[in-house]
C-alpha positions in Angstrom: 50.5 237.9 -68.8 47.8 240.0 -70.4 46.4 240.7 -67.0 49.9 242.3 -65.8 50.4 244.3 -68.9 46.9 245.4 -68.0 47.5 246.3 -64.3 50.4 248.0 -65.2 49.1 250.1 -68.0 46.1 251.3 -65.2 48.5 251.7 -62.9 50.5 254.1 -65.3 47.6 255.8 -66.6 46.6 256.8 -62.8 50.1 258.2 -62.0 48.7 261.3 -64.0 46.9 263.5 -61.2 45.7 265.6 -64.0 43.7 262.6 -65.7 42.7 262.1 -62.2 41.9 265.6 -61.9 40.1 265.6 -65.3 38.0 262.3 -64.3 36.7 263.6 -61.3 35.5 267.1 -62.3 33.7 265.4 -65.7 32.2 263.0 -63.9 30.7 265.8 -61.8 29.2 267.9 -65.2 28.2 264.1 -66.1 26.2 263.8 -62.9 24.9 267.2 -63.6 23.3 266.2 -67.1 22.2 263.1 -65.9 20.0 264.6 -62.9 19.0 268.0 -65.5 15.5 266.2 -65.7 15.0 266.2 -61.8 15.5 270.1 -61.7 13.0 272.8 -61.9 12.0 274.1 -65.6 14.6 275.8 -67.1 12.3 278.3 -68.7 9.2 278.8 -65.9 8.7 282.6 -65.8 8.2 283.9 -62.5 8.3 287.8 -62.0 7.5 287.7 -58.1 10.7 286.3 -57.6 13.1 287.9 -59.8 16.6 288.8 -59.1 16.9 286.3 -55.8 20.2 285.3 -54.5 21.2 281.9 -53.8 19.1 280.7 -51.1 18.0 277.2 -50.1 15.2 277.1 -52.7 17.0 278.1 -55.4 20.8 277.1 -54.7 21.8 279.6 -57.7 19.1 282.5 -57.2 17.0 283.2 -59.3 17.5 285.7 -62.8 15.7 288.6 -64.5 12.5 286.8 -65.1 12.3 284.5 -62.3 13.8 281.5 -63.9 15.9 279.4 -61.5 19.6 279.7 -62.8 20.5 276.2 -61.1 18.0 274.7 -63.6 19.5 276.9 -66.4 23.1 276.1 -65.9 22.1 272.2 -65.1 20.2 271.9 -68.6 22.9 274.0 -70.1 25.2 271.7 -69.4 23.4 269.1 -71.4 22.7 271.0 -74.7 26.6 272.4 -74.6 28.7 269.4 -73.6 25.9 267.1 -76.4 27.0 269.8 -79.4 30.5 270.5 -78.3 30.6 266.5 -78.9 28.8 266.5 -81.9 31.7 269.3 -82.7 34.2 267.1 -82.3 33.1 263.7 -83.5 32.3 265.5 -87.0 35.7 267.7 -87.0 37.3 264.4 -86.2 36.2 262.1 -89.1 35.9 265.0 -91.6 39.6 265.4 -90.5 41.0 262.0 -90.1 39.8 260.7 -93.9 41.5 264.1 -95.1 44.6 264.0 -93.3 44.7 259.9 -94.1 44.0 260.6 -98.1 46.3 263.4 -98.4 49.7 261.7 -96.7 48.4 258.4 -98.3 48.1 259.3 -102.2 50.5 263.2 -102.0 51.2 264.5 -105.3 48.2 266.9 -105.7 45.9 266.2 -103.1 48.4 266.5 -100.7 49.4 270.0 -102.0 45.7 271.1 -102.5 45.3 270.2 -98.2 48.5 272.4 -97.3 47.4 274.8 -99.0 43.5 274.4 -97.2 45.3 273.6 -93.9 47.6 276.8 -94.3 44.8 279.0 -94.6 42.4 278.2 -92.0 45.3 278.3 -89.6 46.2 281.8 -90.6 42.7 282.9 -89.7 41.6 283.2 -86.6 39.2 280.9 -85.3 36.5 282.4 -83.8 36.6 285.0 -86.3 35.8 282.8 -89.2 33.3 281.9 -87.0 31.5 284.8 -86.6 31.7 285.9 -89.7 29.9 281.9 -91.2 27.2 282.6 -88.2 26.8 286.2 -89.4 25.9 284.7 -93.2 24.0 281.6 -92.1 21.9 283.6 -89.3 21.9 283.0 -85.3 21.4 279.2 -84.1 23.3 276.7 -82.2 22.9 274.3 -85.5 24.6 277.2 -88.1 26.9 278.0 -85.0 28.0 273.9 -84.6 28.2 274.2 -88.7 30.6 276.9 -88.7 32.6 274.9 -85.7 32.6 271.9 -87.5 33.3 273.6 -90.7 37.0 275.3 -89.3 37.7 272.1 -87.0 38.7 269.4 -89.4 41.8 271.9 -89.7 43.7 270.2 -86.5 43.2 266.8 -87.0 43.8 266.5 -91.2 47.3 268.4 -90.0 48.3 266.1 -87.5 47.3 263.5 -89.4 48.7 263.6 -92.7 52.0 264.0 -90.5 51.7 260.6 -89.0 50.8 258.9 -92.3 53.8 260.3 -94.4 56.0 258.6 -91.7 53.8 255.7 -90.9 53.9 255.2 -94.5 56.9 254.5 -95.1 57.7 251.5 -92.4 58.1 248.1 -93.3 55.0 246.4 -92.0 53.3 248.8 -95.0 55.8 247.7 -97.5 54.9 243.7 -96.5 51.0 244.8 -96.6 51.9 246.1 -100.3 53.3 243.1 -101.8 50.5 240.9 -99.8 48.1 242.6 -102.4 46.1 244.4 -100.1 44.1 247.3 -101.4 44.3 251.1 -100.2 41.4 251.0 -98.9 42.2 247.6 -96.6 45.8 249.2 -96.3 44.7 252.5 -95.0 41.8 251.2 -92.8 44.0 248.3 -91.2 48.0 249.0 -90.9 48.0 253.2 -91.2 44.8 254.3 -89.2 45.4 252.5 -86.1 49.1 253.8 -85.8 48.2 257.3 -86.3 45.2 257.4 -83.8 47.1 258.2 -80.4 47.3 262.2 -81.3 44.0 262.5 -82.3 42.5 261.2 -79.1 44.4 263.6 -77.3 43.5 266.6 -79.7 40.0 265.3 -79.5 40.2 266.2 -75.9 41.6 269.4 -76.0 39.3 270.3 -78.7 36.3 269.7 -76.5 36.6 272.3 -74.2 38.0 274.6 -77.0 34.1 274.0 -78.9 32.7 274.6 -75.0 34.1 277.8 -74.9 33.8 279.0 -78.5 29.8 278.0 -78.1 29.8 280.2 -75.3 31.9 283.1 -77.3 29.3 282.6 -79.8 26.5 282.6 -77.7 27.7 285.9 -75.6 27.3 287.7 -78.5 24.0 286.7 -79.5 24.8 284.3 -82.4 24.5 280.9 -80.5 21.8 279.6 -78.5 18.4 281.8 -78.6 16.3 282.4 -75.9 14.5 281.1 -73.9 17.0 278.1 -74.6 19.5 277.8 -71.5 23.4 277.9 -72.7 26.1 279.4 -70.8 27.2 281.7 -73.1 23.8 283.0 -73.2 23.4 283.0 -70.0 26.7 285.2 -69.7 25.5 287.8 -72.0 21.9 288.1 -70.2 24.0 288.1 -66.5 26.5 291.3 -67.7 23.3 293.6 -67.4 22.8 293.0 -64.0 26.7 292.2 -62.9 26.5 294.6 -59.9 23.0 293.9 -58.4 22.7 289.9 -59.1 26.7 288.5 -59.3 24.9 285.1 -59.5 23.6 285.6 -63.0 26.9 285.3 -64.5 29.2 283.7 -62.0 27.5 280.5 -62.1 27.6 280.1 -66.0 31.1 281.0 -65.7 32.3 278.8 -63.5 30.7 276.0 -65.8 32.3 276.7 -68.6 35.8 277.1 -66.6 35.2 273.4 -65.2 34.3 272.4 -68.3 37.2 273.7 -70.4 39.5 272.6 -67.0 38.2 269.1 -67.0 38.6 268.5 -71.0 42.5 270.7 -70.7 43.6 268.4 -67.7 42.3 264.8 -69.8 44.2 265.8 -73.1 47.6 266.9 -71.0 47.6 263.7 -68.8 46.5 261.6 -72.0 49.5 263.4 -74.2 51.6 262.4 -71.6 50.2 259.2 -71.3 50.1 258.4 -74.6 53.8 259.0 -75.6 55.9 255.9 -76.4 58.8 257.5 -74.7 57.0 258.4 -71.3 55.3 254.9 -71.2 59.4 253.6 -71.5 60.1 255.4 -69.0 57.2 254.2 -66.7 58.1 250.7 -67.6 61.5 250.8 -66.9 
């Protein structure tokens, strides 16, 4: 029985091309991180080679300095999808506790987070961002700060959502008169019913921190050199756009599969994830 409920949940899962889709190409940037040690040094300066296009040596060509760019955009893969993680995971439980308290308790908690929530989401983003970076100074730890600090936004709001109707079911009711505490009630019977939408956010938010680390560090306020990160790596490439193509079309094409990969996994798992598709798929 449990083994056919689990065939058939697989089985529906993998009717989504774009999880598929998603799978395959982050399994690729995966396999990229894993063999980043294996590569030449990100950061070796070699002025006799500068400026080299893509040759069999150096599959990426070679930049301004000499550095290899394969290397570069390899390692940069590591340092941006480990942050853009970090990103998430904090954004997430910073969000989750808030959106849980506020839908849980109301009265003037709950108004006090609307009011939060309401704000931030009538500022732009990246903005915000830039202007927290601009105070705290240029860094990929102040730039995943300021991330983190204007991401718990997403996830308190759908949250607190799911709660106030979650809250109000029976099984919550019976939890209530078995003398369970908040804490027991919130952590047990609410949490795991309100989880679904944040897994799929969380995806969808991982390529949006990929490529607002790269906005950030385009303009100078992410990573610093000689550390390799795309956006970087985009800002250093714009100089030379017309003589060496390479130095920015390679970073640029990570961060498109990277936002692609994370895009196409939250999609398929929205999908995948609703009660009413999974009906359907069930018959």
């Amino acid at each position: 029985m449990v083994r056919a409920m689990l065939n058939v949940g697989i089985s529906f899962y993998f009717r989504h091309n774009s999880i598929i889709s998603g799978l395959f190409i982050l399994a690729f940037l995966i396999a990229m991180v894993v063999l980043s040690p294996l590569t030449a040094d990100p950061t070796k300066i070699d002025l006799h080679n500068n400026l080299h296009p893509p040759s069999l040596e150096h599959p990426f060509g070679t930049d301004n300095l000499g550095r290899d760019v394969f290397a570069r955009v390899v390692n940069a893969a590591k340092i941006d999808l480990a942050i853009s993680l970090v990103i998430v995971g904090l954004s997430a439980i910073i969000g989750i506790a808030i959106g849980l308290i506020s839908g849980y308790y109301g009265g003037l908690i709950d108004k006090i987070t609307i009011c939060l929530i309401d704000i931030f989401l009538a500022l732009p983003e990246l903005i915000l961002a830039l202007v927290i970076v601009g105070a705290l100074g240029p860094g990929l730890f102040n730039s995943a700060l300021a991330l983190v600090a204007l991401g718990w936004v997403r996830y308190a709001r759908i949250v607190r959502g799911s709660v106030l109707s979650v809250k109000e079911r029976q099984f919550v009711e019976v939890a209530k008169a078995a003398g369970i505490n908040d804490l027991g009630l919130i952590i047990r019977h609410i949490l795991p019913n309100v989880i679904s939408p944040v897994i799929t956010i969380a995806m969808l938010h991982l390529g949006h921190s990929v490529l607002s680390l790269a906005s950030l560090g385009f303009l100078g306020l992410g990573a610093q050199p000689p550390t390799p990160e795309w956006g970087t790596m985009l800002n250093e490439g714009r100089v030379y756009l017309r003589e060496a193509w390479w130095l920015s079309v390679f970073p640029g094409l990570a961060i498109m599969l990277t936002v692609l990969s994370f895009t196409l996994l939250g999609d398929g798992l929205k999908d995948a994830l609703n009660p009413k598709s999974r009906r359907i798929a069930y018959g």
